[in-house]
GUFILUM-236499 format. One record per residue: x, z, y of N, C-alpha, C, O in turn. Coordinates in steps of 0.1 Angstrom, whole numbers, padded with zeros to 4 digits, always signed. Layout:
XZYXZYXZYXZY ...
***
This chain:
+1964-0638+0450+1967-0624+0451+1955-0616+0446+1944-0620+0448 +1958-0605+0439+1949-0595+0431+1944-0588+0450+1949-0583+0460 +1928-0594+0446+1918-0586+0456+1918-0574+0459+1910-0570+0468 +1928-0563+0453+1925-0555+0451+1942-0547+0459+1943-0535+0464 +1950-0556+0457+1966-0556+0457+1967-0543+0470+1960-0544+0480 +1974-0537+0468+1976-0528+0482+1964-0516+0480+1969-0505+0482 +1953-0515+0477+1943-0507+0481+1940-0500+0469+1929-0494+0468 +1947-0500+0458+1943-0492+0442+1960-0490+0441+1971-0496+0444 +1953-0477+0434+1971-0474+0425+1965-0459+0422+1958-0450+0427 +1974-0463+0407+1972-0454+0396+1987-0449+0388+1996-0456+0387 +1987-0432+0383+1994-0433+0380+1990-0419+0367+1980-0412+0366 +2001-0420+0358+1998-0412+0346+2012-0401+0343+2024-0405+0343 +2008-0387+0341+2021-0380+0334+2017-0373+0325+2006-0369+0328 +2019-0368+0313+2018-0359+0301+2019-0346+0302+2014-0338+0294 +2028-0340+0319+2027-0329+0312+2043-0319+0303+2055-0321+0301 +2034-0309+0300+2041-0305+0286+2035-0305+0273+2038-0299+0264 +2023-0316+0275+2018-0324+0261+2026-0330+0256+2036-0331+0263 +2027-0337+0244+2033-0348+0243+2025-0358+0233+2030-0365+0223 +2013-0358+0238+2003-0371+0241+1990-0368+0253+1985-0359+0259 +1990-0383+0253+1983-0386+0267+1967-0387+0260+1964-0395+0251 +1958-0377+0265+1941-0374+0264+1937-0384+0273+1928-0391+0269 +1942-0385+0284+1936-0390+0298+1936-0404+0295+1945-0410+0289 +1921-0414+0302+1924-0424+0302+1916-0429+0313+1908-0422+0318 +1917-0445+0318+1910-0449+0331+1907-0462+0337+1917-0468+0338 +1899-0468+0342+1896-0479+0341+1888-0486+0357+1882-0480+0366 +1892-0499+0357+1893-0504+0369+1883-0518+0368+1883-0527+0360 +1871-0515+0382+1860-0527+0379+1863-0533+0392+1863-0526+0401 +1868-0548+0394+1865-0551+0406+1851-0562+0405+1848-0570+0397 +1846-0557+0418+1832-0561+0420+1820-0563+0410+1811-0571+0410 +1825-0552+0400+1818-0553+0386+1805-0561+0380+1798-0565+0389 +1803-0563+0373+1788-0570+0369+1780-0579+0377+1782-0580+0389 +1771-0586+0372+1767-0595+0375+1762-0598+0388+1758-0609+0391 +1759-0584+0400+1755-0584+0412+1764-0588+0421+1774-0582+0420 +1764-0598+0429+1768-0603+0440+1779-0587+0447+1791-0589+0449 +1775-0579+0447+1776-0563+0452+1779-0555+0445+1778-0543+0450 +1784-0555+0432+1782-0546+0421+1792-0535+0427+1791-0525+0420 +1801-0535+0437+1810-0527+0438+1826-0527+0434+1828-0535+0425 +1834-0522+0437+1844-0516+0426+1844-0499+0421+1845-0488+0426 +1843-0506+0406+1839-0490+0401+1857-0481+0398+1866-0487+0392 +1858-0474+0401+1870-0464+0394+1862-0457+0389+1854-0450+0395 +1867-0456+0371+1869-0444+0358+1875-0438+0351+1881-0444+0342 +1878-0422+0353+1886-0417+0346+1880-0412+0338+1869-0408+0342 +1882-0409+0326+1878-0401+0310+1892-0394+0308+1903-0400+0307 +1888-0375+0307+1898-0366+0302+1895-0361+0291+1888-0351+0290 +1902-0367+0278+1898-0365+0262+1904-0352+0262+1914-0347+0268 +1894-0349+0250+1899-0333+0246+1892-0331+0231+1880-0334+0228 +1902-0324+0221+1900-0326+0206+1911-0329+0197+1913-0335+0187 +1920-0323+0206+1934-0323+0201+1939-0342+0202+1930-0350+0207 +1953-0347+0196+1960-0356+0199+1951-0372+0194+1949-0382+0200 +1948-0369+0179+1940-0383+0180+1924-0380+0183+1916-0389+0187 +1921-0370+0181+1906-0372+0184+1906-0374+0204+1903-0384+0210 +1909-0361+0210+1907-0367+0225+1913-0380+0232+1908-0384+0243 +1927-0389+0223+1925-0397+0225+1919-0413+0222+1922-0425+0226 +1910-0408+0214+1899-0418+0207+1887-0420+0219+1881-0430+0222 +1885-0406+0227+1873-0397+0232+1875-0406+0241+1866-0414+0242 +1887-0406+0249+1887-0412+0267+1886-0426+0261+1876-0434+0264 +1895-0428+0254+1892-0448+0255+1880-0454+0253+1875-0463+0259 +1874-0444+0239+1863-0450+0239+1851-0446+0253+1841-0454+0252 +1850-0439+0262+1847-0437+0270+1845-0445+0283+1836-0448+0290 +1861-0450+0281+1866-0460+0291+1859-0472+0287+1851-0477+0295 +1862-0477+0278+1855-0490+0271+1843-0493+0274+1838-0501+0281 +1837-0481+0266+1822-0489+0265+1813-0485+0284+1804-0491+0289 +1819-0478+0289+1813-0476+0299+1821-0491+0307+1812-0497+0311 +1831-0496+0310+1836-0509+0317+1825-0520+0308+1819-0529+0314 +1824-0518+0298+1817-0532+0290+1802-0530+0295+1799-0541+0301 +1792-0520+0295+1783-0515+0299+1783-0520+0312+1780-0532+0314 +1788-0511+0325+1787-0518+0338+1791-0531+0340+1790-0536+0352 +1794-0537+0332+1800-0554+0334+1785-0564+0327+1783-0576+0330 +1776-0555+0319+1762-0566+0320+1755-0561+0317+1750-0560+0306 +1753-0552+0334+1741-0543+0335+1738-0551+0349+1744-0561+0351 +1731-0549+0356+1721-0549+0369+1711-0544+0373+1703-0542+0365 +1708-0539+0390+1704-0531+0393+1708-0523+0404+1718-0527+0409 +1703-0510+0410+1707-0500+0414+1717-0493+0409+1714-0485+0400 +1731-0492+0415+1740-0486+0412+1740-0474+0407+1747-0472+0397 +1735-0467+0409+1726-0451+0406+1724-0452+0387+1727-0445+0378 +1716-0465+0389+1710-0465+0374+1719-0474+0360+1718-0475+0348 +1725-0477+0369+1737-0486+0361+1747-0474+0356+1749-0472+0344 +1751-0465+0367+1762-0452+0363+1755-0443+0351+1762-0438+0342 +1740-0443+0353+1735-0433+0341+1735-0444+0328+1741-0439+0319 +1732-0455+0326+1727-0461+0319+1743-0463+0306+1743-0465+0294 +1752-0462+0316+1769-0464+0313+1770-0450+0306+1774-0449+0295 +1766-0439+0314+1769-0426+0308+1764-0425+0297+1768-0419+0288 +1753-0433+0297+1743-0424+0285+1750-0434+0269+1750-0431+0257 +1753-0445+0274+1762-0456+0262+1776-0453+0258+1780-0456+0246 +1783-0447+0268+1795-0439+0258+1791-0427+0254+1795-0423+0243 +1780-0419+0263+1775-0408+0249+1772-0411+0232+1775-0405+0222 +1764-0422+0234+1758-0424+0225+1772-0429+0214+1772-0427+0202 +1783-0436+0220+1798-0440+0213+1800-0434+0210+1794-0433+0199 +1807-0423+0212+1807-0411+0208+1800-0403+0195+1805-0398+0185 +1787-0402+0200+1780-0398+0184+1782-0410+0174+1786-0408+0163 +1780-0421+0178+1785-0435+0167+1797-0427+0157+1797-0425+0145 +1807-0426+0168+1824-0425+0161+1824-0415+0151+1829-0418+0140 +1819-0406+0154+1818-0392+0151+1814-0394+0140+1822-0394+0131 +1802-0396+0138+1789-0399+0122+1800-0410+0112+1800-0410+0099 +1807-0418+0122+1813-0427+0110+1827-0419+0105+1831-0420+0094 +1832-0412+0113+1842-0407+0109+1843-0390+0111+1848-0388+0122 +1840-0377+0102+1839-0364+0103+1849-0361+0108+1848-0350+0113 +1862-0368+0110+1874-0362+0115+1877-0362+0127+1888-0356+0131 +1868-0369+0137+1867-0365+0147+1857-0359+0158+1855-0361+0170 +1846-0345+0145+1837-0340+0149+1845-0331+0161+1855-0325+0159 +1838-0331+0170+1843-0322+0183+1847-0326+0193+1845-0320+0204 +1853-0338+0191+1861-0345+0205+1851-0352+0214+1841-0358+0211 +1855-0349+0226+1849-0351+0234+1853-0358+0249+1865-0364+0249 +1846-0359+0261+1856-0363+0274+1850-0361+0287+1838-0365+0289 +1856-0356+0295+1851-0355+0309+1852-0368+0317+1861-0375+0316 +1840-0369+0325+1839-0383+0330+1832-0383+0342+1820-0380+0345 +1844-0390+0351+1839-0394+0364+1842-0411+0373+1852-0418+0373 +1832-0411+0377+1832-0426+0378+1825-0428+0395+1815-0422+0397 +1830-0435+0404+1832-0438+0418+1830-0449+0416+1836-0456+0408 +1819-0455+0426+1819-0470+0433+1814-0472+0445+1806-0464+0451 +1819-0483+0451+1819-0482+0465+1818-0494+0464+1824-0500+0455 +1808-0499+0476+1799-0512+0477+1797-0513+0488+1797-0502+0493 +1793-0525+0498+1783-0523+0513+1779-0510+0510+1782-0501+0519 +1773-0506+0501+1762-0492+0503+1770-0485+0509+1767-0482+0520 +1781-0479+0503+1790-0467+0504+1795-0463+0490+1798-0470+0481 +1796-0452+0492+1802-0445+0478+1794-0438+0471+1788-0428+0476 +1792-0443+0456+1786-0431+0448+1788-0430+0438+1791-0440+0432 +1787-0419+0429+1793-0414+0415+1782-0407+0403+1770-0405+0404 +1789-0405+0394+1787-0397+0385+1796-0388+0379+1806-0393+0374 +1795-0379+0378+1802-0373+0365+1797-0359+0354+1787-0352+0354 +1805-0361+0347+1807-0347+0338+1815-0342+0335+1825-0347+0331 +1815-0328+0337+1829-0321+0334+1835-0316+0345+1828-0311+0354 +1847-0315+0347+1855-0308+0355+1866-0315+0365+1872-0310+0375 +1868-0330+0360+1878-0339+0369+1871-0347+0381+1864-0357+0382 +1876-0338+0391+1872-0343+0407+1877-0355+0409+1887-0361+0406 +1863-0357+0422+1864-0366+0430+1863-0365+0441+1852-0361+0445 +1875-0369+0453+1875-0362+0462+1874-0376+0475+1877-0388+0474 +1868-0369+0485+1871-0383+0497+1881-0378+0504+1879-0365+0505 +1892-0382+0512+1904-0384+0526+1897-0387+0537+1893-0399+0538 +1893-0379+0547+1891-0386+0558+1895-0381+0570+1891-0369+0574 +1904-0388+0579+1909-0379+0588+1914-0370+0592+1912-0363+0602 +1923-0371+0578+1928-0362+0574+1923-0350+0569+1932-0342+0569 +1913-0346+0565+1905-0338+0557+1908-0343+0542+1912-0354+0539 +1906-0333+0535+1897-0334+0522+1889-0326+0514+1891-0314+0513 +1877-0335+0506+1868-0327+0502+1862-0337+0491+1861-0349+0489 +1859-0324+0484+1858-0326+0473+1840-0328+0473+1831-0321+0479 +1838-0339+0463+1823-0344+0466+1810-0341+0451+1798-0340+0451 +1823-0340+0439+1813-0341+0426+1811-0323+0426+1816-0314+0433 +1801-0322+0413+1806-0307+0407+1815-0304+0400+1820-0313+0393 +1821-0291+0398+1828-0289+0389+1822-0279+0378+1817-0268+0381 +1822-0285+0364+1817-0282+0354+1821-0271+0344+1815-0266+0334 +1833-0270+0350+1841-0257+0343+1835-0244+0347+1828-0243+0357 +1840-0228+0337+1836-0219+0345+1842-0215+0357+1838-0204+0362 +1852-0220+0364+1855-0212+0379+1847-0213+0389+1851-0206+0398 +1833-0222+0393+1825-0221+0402+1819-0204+0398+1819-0194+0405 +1813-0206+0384+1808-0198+0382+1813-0180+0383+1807-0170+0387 +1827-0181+0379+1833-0171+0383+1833-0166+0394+1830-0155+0396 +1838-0178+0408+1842-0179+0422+1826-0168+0424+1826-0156+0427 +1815-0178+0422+1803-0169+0424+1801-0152+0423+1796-0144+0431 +1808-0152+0405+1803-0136+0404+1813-0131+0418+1809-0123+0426 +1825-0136+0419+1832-0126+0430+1824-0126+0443+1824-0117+0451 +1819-0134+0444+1813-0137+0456+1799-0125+0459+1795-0119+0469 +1794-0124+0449+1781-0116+0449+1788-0104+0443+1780-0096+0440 +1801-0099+0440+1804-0090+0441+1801-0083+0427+1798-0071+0426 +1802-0091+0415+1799-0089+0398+1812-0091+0391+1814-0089+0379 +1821-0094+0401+1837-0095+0394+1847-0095+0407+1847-0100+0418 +1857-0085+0398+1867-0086+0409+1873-0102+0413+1868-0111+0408 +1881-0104+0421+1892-0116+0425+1901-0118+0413+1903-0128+0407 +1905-0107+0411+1919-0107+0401+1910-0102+0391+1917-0094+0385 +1897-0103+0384+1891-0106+0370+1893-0121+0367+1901-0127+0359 +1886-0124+0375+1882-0137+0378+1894-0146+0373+1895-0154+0364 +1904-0142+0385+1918-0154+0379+1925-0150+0366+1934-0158+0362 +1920-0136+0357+1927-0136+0349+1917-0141+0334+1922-0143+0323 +1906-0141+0338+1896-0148+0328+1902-0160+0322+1906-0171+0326 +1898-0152+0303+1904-0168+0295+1889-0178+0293+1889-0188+0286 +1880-0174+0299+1872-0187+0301+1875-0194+0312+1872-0206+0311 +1881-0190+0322+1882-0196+0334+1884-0214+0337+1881-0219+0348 +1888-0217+0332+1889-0237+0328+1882-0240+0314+1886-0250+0308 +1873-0231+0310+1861-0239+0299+1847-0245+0306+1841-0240+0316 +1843-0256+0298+1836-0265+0301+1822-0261+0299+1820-0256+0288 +1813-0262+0307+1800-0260+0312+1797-0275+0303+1789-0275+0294 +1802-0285+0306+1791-0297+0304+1803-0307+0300+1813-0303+0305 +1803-0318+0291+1810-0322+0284+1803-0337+0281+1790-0337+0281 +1810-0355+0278+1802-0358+0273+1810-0361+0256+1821-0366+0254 +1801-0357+0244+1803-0355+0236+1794-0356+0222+1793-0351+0211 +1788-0365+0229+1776-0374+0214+1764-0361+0211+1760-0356+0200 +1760-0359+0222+1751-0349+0217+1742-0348+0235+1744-0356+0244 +1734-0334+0237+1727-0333+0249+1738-0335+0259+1748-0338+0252 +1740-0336+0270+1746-0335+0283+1743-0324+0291+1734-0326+0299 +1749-0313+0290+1739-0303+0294+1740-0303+0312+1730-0302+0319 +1753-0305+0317+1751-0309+0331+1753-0326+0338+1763-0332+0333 +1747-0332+0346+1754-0343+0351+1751-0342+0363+1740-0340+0367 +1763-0344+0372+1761-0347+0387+1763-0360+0391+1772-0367+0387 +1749-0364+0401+1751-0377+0404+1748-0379+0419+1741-0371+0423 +1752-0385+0425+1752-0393+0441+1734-0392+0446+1726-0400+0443 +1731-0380+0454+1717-0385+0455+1717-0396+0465+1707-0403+0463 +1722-0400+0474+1724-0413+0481+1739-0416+0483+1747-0409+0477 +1743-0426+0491+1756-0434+0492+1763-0427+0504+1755-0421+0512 +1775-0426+0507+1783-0418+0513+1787-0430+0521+1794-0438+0514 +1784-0432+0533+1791-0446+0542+1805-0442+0542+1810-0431+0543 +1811-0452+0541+1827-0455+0540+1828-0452+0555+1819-0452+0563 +1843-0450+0557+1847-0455+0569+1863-0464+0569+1867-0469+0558 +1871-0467+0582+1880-0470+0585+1892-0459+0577+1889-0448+0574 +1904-0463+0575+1910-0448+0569+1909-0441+0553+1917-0438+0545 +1893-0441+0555+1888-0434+0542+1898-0438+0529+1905-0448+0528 +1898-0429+0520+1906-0424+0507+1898-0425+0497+1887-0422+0501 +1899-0427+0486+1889-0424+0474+1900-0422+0463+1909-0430+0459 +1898-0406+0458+1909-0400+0448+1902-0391+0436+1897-0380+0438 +1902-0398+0426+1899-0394+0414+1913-0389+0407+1924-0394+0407 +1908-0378+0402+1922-0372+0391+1914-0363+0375+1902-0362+0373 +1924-0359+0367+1922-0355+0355+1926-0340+0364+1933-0338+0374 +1919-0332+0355+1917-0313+0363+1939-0311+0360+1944-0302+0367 +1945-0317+0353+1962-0315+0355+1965-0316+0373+1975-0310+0377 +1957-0323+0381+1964-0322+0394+1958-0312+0399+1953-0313+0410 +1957-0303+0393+1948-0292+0405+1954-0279+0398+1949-0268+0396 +1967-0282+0396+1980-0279+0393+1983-0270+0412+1986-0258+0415 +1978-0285+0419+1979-0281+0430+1967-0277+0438+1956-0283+0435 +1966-0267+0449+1962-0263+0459+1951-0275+0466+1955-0286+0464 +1944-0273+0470+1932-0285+0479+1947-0285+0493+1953-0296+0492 +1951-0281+0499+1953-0278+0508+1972-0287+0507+1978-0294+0516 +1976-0283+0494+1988-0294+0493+1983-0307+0491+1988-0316+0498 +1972-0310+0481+1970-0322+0482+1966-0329+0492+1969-0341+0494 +1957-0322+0502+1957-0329+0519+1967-0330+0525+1968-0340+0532 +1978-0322+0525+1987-0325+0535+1998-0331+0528+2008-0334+0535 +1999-0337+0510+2009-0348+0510+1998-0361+0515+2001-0372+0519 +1990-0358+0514+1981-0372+0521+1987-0376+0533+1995-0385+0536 +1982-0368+0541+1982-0368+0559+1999-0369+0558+2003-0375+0568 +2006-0366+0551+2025-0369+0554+2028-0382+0546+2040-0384+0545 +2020-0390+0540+2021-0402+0531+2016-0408+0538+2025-0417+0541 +2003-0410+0546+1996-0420+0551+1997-0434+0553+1988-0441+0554 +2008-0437+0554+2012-0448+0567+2022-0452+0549+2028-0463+0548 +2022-0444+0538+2031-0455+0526+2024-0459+0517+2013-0454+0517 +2026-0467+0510+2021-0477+0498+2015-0469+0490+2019-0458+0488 +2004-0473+0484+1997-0462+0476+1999-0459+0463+1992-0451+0456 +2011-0466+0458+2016-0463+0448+2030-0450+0448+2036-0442+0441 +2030-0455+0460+2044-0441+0465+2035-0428+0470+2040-0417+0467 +2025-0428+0475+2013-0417+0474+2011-0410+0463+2013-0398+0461 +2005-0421+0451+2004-0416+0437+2014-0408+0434+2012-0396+0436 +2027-0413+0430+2041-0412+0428+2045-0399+0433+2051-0392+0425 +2041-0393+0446+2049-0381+0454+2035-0373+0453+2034-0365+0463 +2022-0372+0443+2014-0365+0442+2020-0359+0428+2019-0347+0424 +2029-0371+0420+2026-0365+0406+2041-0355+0408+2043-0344+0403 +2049-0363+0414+2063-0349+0413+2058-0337+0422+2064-0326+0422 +2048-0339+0429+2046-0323+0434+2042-0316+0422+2047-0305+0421 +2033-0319+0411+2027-0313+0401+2037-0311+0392+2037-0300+0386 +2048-0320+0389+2059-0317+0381+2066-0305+0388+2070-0295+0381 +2069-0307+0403+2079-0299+0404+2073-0281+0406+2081-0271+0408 +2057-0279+0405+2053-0270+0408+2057-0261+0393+2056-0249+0392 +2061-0269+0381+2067-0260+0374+2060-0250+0368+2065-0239+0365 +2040-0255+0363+2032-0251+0358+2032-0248+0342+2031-0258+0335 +2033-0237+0334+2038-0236+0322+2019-0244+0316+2008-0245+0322 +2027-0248+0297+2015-0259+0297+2008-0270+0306+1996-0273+0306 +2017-0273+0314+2012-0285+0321+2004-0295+0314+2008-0302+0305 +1987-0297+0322+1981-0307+0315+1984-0318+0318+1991-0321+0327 +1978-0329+0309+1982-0340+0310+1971-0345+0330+1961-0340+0335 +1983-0357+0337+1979-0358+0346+1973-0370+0354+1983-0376+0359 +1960-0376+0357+1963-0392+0360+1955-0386+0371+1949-0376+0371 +1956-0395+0379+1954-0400+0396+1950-0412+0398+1957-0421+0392 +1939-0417+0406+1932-0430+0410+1932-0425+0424+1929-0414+0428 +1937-0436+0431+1938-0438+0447+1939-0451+0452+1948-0460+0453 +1921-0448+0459+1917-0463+0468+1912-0462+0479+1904-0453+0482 +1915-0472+0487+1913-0471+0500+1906-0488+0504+1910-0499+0506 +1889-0481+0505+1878-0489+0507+1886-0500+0516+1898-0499+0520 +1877-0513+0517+1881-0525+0527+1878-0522+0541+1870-0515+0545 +1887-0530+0547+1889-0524+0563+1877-0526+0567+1872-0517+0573 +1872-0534+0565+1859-0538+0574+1845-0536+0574+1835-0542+0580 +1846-0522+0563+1833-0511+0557+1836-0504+0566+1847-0499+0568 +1822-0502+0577+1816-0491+0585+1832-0490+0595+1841-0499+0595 +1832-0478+0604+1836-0478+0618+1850-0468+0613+1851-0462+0602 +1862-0468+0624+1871-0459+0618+1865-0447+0621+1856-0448+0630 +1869-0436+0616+1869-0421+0613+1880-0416+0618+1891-0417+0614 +1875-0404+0631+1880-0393+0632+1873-0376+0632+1863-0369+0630 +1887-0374+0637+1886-0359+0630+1870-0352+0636+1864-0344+0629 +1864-0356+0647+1853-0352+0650+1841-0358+0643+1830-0352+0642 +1845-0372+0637+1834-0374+0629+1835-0366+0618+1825-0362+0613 +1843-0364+0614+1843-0355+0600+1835-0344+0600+1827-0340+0592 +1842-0338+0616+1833-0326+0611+1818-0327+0612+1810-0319+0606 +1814-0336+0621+1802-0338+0624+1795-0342+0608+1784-0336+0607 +1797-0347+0599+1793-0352+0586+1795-0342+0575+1792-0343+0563 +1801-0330+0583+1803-0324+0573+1788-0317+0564+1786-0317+0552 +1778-0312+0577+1767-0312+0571+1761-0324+0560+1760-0320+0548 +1759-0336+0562+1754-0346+0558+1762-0343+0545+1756-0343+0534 +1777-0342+0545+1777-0338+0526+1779-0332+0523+1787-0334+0514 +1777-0320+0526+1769-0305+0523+1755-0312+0515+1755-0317+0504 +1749-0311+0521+1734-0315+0521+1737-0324+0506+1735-0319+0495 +1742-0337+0509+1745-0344+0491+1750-0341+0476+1748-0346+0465 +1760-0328+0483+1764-0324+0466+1756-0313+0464+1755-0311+0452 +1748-0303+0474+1737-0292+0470+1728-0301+0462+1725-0299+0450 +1724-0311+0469+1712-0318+0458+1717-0322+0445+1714-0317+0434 +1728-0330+0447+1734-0336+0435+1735-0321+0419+1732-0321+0408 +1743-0311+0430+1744-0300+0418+1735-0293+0414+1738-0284+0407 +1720-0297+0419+1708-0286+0410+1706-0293+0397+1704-0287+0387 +1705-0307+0398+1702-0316+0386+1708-0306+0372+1718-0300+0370 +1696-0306+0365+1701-0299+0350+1702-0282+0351+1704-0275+0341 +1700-0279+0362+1694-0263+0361+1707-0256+0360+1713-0251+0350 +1711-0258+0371+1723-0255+0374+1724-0237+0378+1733-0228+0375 +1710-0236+0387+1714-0225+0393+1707-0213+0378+1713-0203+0375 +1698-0216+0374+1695-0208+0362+1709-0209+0353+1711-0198+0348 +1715-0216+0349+1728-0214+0340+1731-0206+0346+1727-0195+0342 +1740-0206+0357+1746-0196+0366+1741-0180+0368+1748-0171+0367 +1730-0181+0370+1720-0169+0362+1725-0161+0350+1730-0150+0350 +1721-0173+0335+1724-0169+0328+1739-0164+0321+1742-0158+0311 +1747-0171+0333+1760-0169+0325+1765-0159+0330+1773-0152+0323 +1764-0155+0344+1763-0143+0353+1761-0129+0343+1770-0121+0343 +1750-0128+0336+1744-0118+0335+1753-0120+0325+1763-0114+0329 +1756-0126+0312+1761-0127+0299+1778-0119+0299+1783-0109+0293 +1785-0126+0308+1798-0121+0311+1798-0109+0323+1808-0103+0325 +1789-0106+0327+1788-0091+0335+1787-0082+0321+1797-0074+0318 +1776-0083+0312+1773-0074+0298+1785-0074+0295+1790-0063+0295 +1792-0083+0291+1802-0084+0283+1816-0074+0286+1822-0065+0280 +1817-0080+0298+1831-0070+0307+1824-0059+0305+1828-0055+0294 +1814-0049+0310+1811-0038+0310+1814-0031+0296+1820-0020+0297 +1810-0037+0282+1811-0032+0275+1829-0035+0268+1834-0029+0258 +1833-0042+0275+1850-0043+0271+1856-0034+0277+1867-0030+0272 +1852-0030+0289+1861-0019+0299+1850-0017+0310+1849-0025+0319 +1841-0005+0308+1834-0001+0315+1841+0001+0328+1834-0001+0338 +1856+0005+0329+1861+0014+0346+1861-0001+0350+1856-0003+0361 +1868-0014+0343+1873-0024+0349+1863-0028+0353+1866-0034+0363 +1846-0030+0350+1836-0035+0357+1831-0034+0365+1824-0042+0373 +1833-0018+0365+1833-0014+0381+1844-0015+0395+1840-0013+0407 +1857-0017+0390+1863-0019+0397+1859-0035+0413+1854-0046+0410 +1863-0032+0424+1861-0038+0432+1875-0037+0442+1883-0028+0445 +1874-0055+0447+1887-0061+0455+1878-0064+0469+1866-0068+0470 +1886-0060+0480+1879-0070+0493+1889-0085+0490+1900-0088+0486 +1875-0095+0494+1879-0110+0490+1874-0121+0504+1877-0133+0504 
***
């Protein structure tokens, strides 16, 4: 029986694409460490139809070939993988000009005795299930943090904000060149009993945080391929015009990692990862971008519609 059988499931939809960017990849107990983990990777190519799907595979590839004979600290293994399909990437590119531009968002989970820890770039979350909670653990690389913020400090309305055509552009990308943002695991996230580990491409966030928790918590107890399955017809049936392309990773650690989890442990931990993705997201000067991008798109609106920049929503 696949070690794995019951506790992984994946699943893929297009969309109103009609080709698939998205691609993803599966390590059990990866590389040469006794411990290496199992890693889950998704890569969300982007560069139109053959370049972003050149972008994720080769993504997928060399980062599976990379963590498979590397060793070490998990931590250093995830950069060492990131920094090798970057570098693929510029390879592809130099040999071939027709696929200058393409690029891929990438995030990558493993879970070991240690716990759980990641990397990514870009904008495709990674979220943990726990007792019925969910929360979301990486950064998000696109501009809607950044927007959420100006509303927050009161530099853009609510309804600027959601009508902004930057609003799902990419802060950090990996794409054969600098990496301008990466968030990584500043320590390991102890698993528990229960616990979920769900990776997707930014197409499921199609849906709400709050639908995707509660088809969780109403699925629980089914196969996690009928999970996947009744995640992706919610995103079909929400009836999103331009639907992006959609993939989903859903794993549920081994029973016998750390103690079960309830609802009071959750919240009790909620500090503890609070505390891990604040650290995780200063890496790369996070809060000076935010600064700078602040000020850039305040100038900007002001001078597009002076009344509209003054305008103000309670939020």
């Amino acid at each position: 029986m696949n070690r794995l059988e019951g506790r992984f499931a994946a699943e893929q939809i297009t969309g109103d694409r009609k080709y698939q960017e998205d691609d993803y990849g599966l390590i059990e107990g990866g590389g040469p460490d006794a411990d290496g983990g199992d890693v889950l990777l998704l890569a969300d190519g982007m560069g139109g139809h053959v370049s972003g799907d050149t972008a994720s595979r080769t993504v997928v590839k060399v980062f599976v070939e990379t963590y498979n004979r590397t060793d070490g600290p998990v931590a250093d293994r995830l950069r060492a993988c990131l920094f090798a399909a970057n570098d693929a990437l510029a390879d592809a590119t130099s040999r071939n000009p027709e696929l200058t531009g393409m690029g891929a968002t990438v995030t990558a989970a493993v879970v070991s005795q240690c716990g759980l820890e990641w990397i990514s770039v870009g904008d495709s979350p990674l979220w943990l299930f726990r007792a019925g909670r969910l929360r979301r653990l990486n950064a998000d690389h696109s501009m809607a943090p950044v927007l959420a913020n100006l509303v927050k400090v009161g530099r853009m309305t609510a309804k600027q904000a959601a009508m902004d055509s930057n609003r799902h552009a990419l802060r950090s990308a990996v794409m054969g060149d600098e990496i301008h943002l990466i968030d990584v695991s500043p320590r390991p996230v102890e698993m528990r009993k229960g616990d979920r580990v769900l990776l997707a491409s930014d197409g499921l966030m199609t849906l709400k945080d709050e639908e995707i928790s509660r088809i969780l918590r109403e699925t629980n107890d089914r196969p996690l391929d009928e999970v996947v399955c009744t995640l992706m017809d919610a995103v079909e049936a929400a009836g999103e015009p331009y639907q992006d392309n959609t993939t989903v990773l859903l794993y549920v650690p081994e029973a016998d990692i750390g103690g079960e989890a309830t609802p009071e442990d959750a919240s009790a931990e909620e500090d503890d990862l609070d505390d891990a993705t604040r650290v995780s997201r200063r890496e790369g000067g996070l809060r000076r971008l935010w600064s700078a991008i602040a000020e850039r798109l305040t100038t900007s609106m002001r001078r597009s519609n002076p009344a509209d920049a003054d305008e103000r929503e309670d939020t």
